[in-house]
N, C-alpha and C positions, 0 to 999 in steps of 0.2 A: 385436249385436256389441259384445264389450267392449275399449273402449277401450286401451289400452296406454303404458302413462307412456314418454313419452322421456327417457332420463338423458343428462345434457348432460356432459359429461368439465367435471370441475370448474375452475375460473383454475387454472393454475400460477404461482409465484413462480421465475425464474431469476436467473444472478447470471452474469456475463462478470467473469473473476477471466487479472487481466493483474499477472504481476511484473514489476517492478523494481529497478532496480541504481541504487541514489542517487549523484550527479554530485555533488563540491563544493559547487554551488551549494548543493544541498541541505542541508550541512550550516550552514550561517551561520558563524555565529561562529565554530563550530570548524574550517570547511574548511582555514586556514591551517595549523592543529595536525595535521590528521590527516594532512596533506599531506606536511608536515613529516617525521610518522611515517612514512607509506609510501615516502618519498622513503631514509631511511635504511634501512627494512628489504628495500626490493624493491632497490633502487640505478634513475638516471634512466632508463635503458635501459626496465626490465619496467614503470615505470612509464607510462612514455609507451603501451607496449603493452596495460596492462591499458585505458588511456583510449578507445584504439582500436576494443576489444573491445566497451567500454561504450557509446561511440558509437554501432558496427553493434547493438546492440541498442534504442536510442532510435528510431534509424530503424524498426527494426519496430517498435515498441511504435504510433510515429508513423502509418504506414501502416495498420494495425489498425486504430488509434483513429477514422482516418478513413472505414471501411469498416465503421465500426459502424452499425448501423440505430440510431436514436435514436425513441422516442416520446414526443413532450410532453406532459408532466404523467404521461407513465408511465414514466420512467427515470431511475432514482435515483446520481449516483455518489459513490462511499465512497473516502475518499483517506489512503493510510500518515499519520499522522502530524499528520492535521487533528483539533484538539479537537473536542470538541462544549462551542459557549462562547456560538451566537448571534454570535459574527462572523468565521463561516467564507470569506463572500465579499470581506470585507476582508485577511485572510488572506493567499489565495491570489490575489487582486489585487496585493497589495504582492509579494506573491514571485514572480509571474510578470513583473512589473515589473522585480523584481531579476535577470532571466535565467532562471528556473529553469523547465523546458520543459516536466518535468511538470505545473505549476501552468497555464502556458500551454496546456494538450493539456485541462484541468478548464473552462477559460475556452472553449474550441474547444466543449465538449462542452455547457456551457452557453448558449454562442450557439444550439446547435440544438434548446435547449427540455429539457434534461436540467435535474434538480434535486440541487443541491449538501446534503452531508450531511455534518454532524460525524458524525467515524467514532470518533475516540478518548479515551478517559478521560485529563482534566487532567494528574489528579494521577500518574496512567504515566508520561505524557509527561513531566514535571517532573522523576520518578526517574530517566528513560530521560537525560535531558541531564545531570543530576549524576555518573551513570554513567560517563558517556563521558567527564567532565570528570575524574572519578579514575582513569579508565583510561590517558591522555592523559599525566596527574600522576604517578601511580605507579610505582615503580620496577620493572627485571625480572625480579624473583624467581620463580622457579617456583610456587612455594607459594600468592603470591597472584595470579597469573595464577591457575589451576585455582579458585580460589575467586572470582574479579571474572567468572568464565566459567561457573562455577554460576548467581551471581546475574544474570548476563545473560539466563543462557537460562528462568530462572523468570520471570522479568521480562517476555521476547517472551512466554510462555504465557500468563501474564495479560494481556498486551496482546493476542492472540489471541483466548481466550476472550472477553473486552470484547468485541471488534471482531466478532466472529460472533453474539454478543449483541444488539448494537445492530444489524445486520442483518437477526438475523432480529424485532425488532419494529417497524424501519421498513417492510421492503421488502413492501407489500400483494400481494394476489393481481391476478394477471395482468401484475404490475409487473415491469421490467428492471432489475436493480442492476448496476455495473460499478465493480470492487473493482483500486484501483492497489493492491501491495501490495510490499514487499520480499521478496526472494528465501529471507531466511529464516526469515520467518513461514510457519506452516499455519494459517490463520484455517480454511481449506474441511474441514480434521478435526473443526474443532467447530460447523459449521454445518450448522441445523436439518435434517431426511434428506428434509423438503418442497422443500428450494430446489435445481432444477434447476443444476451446475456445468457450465460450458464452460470452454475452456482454447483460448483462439485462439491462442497462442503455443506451445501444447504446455505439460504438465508438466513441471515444475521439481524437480530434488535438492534436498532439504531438510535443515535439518538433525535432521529426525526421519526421513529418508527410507530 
């Protein structure tokens, strides 16, 4: 009788890919600037509304997060906007400190055995705040809105590409990754076609969508 190899269905690599809508908090330094802006161009009214908005989606992002299976030492999560520096857990300590709930919901995740991960290149991050500080600055010209909204959206691609990069060389086989991401990145169009995607939130309009 000859024997018969059993083929074992190889580890998958999956990724729990959750957007996000950045709160104030988020922004530091700038939250009072941007505030500012939106405060004049929405007027107090829609702005209070869009807050509201943002809110009922914290609450599920919240609720989610808490119904996630976590395995220790097998679940990795990748967070918008965290360098990769070696002091990712000081980080998001000081900023969940400072109120900011995504940081807090990173720290929830790591109590239950989850492993923190610099998700993003420095030196983006550094262009991405200079960015927003010219954008903040600058005046309302047509000509260069269309052109600060060019170099935006090159700017998230690259921060994309990155961040689907760095993804797929950490996240090992049989391992869980859980991706915070903002609303208008597409990191899941450039990631590797091995990593299983979920969408606990449902899919999201892009701005490549």
């Amino acid at each position: 009788m000859i024997a018969r190899e059993v083929r074992r269905p190889s580890p998958t690599r999956s990724l729990v890919y959750i957007p996000i809508v950045h709160t104030m908090a988020d922004m530091g330094a700038l939250g009072p600037s941007v505030r500012r802006v939106k405060l004049a161009a929405l007027g107090r009214q829609r702005l209070v509304r869009d807050a509201a908005v943002v809110e009922k989606l914290w609450v599920r992002i919240e609720e989610t997060v808490a119904n996630l299976i976590v395995s220790p030492g097998h679940t990795r999560v990748y967070q918008d906007g965290l360098p990769v520096c070696g002091h990712e857990l000081e980080i998001v300590t000081e900023l969940a400190g400072a109120g900011n709930r995504n940081q807090k919901l990173l720290l929830t995740l790591l109590a239950r055995g989850a492993m923190l991960m610099g998700t993003e290149s420095p030196e983006f991050l550094i262009e991405e705040y200079h960015l927003a500080n010219t954008e903040l600055a600058m005046g309302v010209a047509a000509a260069d809105k269309v052109r600060q909204g060019r170099l935006h959206n090159t700017l998230l691609e690259r921060r994309d590409r990155y961040i689907a990069e760095r993804i797929g060389r950490t996240l090992g086989e049989g391992e869980t990754g859980i991706l915070f991401i903002g609303v208008l990145h597409v990191v899941d169009k450039y990631l590797a076609p091995d990593i299983e995607i979920t969408y606990p939130l449902g899919r999201v309009l892009t701005r490549n969508a």
